[in-house]
Every structure is written in structure tokens, then in C-alpha cells.
N, C-alpha and C positions, 0 to 999 in steps of 0.2 A: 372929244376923244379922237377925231379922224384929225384935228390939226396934230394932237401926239404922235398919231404914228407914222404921220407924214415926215413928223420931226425924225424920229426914228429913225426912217427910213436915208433921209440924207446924212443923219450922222453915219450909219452906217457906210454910206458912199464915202463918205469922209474919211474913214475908218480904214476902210479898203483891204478888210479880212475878215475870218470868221471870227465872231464871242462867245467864250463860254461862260456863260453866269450862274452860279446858284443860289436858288433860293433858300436858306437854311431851315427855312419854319415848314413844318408838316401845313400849315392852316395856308400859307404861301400856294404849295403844291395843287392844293386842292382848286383852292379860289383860280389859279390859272388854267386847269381844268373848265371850272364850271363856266368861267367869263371866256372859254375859248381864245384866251390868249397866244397862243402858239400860234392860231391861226392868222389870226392879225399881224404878226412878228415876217419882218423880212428874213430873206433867206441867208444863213449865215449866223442868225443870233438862236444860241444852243442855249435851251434852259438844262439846270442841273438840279439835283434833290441830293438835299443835306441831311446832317446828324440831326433835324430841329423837330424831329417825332421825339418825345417821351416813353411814350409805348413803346415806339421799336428798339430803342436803345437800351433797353431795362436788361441787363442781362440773364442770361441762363440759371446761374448759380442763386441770384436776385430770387428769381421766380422760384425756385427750388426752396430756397431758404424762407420766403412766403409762404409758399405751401406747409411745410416744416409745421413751421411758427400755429398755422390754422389748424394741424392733425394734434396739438399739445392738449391736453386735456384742459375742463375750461376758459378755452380763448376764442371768443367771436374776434374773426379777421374782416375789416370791413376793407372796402375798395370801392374807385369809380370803376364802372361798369367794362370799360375799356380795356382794363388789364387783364378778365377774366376768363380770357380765350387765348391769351397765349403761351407762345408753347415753352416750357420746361424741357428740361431733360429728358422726357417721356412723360410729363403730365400735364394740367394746366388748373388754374383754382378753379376751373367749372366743371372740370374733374376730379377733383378734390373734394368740390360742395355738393357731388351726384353720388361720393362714397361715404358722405357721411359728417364733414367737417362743417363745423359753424361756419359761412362766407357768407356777408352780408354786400348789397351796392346800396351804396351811397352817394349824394350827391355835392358833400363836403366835408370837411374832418368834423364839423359843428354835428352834421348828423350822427357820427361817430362817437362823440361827448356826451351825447345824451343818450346812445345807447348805452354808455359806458357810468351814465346814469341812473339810467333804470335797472340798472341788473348789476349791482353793485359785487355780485359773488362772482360776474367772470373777467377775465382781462380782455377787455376790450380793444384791439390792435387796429392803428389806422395804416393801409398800406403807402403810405407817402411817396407818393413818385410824379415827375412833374420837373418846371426846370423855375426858373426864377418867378416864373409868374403866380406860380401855386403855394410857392416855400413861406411868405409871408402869410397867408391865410394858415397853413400849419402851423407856422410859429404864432401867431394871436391868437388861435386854438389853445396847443400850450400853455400858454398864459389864462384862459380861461380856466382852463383844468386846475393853476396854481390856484385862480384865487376862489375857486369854490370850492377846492379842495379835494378835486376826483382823482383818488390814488388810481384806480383802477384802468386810468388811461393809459393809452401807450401807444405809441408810434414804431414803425420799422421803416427807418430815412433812408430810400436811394435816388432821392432829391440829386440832381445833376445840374450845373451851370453851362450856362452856352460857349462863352468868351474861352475858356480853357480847350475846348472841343476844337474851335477854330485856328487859335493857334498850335494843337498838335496836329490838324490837316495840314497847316502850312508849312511845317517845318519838316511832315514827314515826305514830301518829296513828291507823293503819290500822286497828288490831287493836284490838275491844271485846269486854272479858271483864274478870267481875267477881273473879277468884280464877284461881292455880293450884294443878293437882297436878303437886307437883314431883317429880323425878325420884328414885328413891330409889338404882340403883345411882351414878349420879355422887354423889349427897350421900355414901354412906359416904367418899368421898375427899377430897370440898371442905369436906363441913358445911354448914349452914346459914347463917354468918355472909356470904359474897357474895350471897345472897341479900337481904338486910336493905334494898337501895334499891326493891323490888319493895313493901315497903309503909312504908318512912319516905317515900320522892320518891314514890310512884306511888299509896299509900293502896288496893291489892292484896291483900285476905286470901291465904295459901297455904300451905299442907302440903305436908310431904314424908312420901310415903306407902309403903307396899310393896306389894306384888301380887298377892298371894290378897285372895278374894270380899271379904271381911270389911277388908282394911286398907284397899282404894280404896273402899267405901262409909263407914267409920271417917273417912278422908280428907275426904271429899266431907261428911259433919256437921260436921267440925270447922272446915273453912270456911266453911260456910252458918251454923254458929254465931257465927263472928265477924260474916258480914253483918246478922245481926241481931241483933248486938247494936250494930252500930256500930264495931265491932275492926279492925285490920290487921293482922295479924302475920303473923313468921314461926315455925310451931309442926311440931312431929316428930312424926309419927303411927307412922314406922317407928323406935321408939327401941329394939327387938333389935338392929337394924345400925347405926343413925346418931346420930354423936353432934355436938353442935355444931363441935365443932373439928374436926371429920373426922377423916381419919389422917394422924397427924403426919408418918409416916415415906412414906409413899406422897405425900405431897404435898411432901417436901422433897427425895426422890430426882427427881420430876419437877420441878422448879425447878433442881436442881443440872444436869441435863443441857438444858431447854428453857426458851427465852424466850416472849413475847410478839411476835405480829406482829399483823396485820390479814389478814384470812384473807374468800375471797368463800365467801359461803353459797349455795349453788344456788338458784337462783327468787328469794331474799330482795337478793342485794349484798354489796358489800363490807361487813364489820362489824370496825371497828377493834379492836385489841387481841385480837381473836376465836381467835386461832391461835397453835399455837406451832410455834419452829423452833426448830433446834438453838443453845444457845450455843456461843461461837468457842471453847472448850476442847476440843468435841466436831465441830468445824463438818467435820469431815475426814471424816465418817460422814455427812455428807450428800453425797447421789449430783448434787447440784446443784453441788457444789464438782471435781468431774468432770465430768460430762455437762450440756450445757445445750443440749438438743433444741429446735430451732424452732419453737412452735406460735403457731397464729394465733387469737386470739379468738373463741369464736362463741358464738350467744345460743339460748339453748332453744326447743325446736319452738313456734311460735308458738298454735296451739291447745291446748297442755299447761297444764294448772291446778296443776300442782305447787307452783308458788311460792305460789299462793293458799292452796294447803290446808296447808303447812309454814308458813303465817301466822294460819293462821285464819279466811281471811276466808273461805272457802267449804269447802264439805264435798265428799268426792270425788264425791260423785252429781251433782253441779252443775256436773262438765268434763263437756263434750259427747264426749270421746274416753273417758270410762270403763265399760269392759262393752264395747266396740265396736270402736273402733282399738288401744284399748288395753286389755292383760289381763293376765296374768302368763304367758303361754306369747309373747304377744309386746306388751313391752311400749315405752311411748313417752317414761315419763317414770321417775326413779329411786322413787316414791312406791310403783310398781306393780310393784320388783324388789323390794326388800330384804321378808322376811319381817316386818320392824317398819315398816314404808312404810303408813301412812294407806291407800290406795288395794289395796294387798295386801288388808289386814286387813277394807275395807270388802267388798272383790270374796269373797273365802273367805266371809264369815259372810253371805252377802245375804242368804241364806233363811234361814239361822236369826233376822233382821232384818225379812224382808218387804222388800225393796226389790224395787222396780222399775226393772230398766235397759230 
């Protein structure tokens, strides 16, 4: 690992300016945290945090319309434990399920199937959210449910894809960075190939890398080697797990069950094509084809940096609510819930970091 970052370090002389790179994956974030990579990093190379939390990016209305769904008379709403703390409009499903409503954690839709089993009298709702890596376990679920026949199941998809997220940072102007590190669990399911307009349109060196010490500093040479050489591309750093075509069969079971929609990103907007929902063969498994709860728009705490820092354009030290109003014991925006939340990971490691709140 000290010959990497030696490498690093000359390319960087080679370079002969500052890099901004983001890492897009929440799991990214953290791992550079814990392997103390920044520290390692010559001076000059600026890591950045992306849309690639799930949790953070769920939006307001998302969360509101879950909740909803869980206060309806006979519906157990199940969920991975993750999403249960953050914040709604003014509420969150762990305030939800402390007033009263069915909310169950689970640890896969399958746990969800069998609850949706054994209690045949209620609708049993999986909160589906997550981005390509999740979507195919939800759709093989589905398929479970067709063929034993569990009407009682149901889903509420605000499943999100990566590749759309990226190219609306890129085109909106806002976001300056010279490379990514790309996600490595979504890549074993997409591959690399939706990747391809990040440096044929955008001229974006990026790696898809994996998550020990060694593969995000691997990662992180093999883009700075293409910036100086003058390169774009998109190249595999993690080639134990990911192959260009991804997996064929985890990517056509999700296609056979989910479409495309336009899906809103929290802090970021609406992002066309970004989401998927059920196709009409399956459309009877969405709890929206049932239940269609009233909720009313609302727009993020007005002092919350969330959307900035799931963009890029600012680091969590740079919201005036971080370490302050906002913490992980109480927190104000989703960045500061989820375990892979930017704002988590900066708030955990400060001191091993040095920061100053």
C-alpha cells in the first residue's frame, strides 16, 4: 500500500494542481473514514460525498407518504431499520410506531413475505428503498409472492438508480470534480457500461472501485493516472466482483418486475428516469394501487445543508447546524441518520480527523 501512495503522490506532481474527486457510495465515505485515507492523501487531492446514500436521498414527501401508508387501518409497514429515524415533515416511522402504527424492522423483503404470511388479514407493506443493489432482491421477492400466491403483499417502491443522479450533477453545472469513485456494490449489478456518458459527454476520469485500504487508494491512482495523462475513461478497479456487463440475471429479474419513472432525490429534485416502479403485470403489489394517502408537499428545513453535501458542493463542516442542532442522537436532516449519511461519517470520525465544530 506505501508503493500506492507513493504513486499518488508523483502523479499528483505530475498533475501539478488541486483534485476534486467524489466518492459517490455512502459505504465509500465511510470506509475512507475508517482506513484514514485522507490522511494518507497528498495535499491537493479533495475527496467529495455524493448522492450514493439511499437513506439520505429518500425524500420528504417519500417519508410522509410511508408514514401515511403505516397509520391506514390494518397495514403492518415493514422497513430496514435505517430508514426509521428519519425525518419527515415533522415526523419519522419511529414516531409513528411510538403513536401507535404497525412498523416492523426487517432484514429483507423475504422477512416481510412471511409476515405477509402469517397474518393473512393485514397488508403487509415492504418500504422499498435502496438503489440497484436492493431492487433485484425486491423484485425475486415479488415473484415469490406470485407464485405462492400472497395477495396480501405489497410494496411502496422509491427504489432510485445511480447513473441518472450522475448525469443530472453533471449537466446541472453546480458540481466541480475532476473524476469519480464509483460505486462498487451497485456496479456488480449494472457494470460499468451506464457509466460510459460520465467520460464520452462529460470528459470525467472514474473508477469503480471496492473498499478496503488498498482498493480506494488503487482507485484513486488509477484516476489521477488517467488525469494525467489526458484519459477518460471508465476502468474497474474492483475486477474480483465487477464485471462490465454486470449480472445478467439480477439485472433482468429487475427489469422484468420494475420500470422506469422520475423519482425526486432529496436536497437535489426531481431526476427523470431516476426511479423505478412496478410494471402493470405486477402493478397489484403496489400499496399505491390500494391506498392513496393525502400528503401535502413540503420542502427541507431551510438551514439543512443536506442537499448541498449529496451534491457536492459543500462538505458537512460547512452547515452551520452540524455538531450543533444537528447530531446523530438528534438529528435534522437524513445525511446525519443513515450510518452511510456524509454528516454521520464526518460527525463519528472528527477526532480521528481533527475537526473543529
Amino acid at each position: 500500500m506505501k508503493d500506492i501512495v507513493i504513486a499518488i503522490k508523483n502523479l499528483m506532481q505530475k498533475i501539478g494542481r488541486p483534485v476534486r474527486l467524489m466518492e459517490v457510495c455512502g459505504t465509500h465515505t465511510v470506509a475512507i473514514f475508517r482506513h484514514g485515507i485522507r490522511n494518507l492523501l497528498p495535499e491537493g487531492v479533495v475527496l467529495l460525498s455524493g448522492p450514493g446514500c439511499p437513506v439520505c436521498v429518500t425524500s420528504v414527501r417519500d417519508v410522509d407518504t410511508a408514514i401515511a401508508i403505516a397509520k391506514s387501518d390494518g397495514v403492518v409497514m415493514t422497513t430496514f431499520g435505517d430508514m426509521m429515524r428519519v425525518p419527515g415533515s415533522g415526523n419519522s416511522l419511529f414516531n409513528a410506531k411510538a403513536e401507535g402504527a404497525d412498523i416492523r424492522i426487517v432484514y429483507s423483503p423475504l422477512d416481510a413475505l412471511k409476515i405477509a404470511e402469517e397474518e393473512k388479514s393485514k397488508r403487509v407493506v415492504f418500504f422499498a428503498t435502496g438503489f440497484e443493489t436492493t431492487s433485484p432482491s425486491v423484485a425475486g421477492t415479488i415473484k415469490e409472492a406470485e407464485r405462492k400466491g400472497i395477495g396480501n403483499f405489497y410494496i411502496y417502491s422509491v427504489h432510485k438508480t445511480v447513473p441518472p443522479a450522475l448525469k443530472a450533477l453533471l449537466e446541472s453545472g453546480e458540481v466541480r470534480v475532476d473524476g469519480f469513485i464509483l460505486p462498487g456494490h451497485v456496479s456488480t449489478v449494472i457494470g460499468s457500461g451506464p457509466y460510459e456518458f460520465i467520460a464520452s459527454g462529460h470528459k470525467k476520469p472514474s473508477v469503480i472501485t471496492g473498499f478496503d485500504a488498498a482498493d480506494i487508494l488503487s482507485g484513486i491512482r488509477m484516476i489521477l493516472g488517467q488525469i494525467a495523462a489526458g484519459r477518460a475513461e471508465i476502468e474497474i478497479q474492483y475486477v474480483r466482483v465487477v464485471r462490465p456487463e454486470g449480472n445478467p440475471k439480477a439485472l433482468s429479474i429487475m427489469n422484468e418486475c420494475f420500470e422506469p419513472e422520475d423519482a425526486e432525490w432529496r436536497g437535489i429534485g426531481t431526476i427523470p428516469l431516476s426511479g423505478l416502479k412496478a410494471r402493470e403485470a405486477f402493478r397489484h403489489r403496489d400499496i399505491g394501487s390500494v391506498l392513496r394517502p393525502e400528503v401535502r408537499s413540503q420542502n427541507e428545513p431551510t438551514a439543512c445543508s443536506c442537499g448541498e453535501v449529496l451534491k457536492g458542493i459543500k462538505m458537512p463542516t460547512d452547515c452551520r447546524l452540524f455538531g450543533k442542532a444537528c447530531t446523530p442522537d438528534r438529528p435534522v436532516g437524513p445525511c446525519m441518520v443513515s450510518s452511510e449519511g456524509s454528516c454521520a461519517a464526518y460527525y463519528k470520525y472528527k477526532e480521528i480527523e481533527g475537526m473543529k465544530i
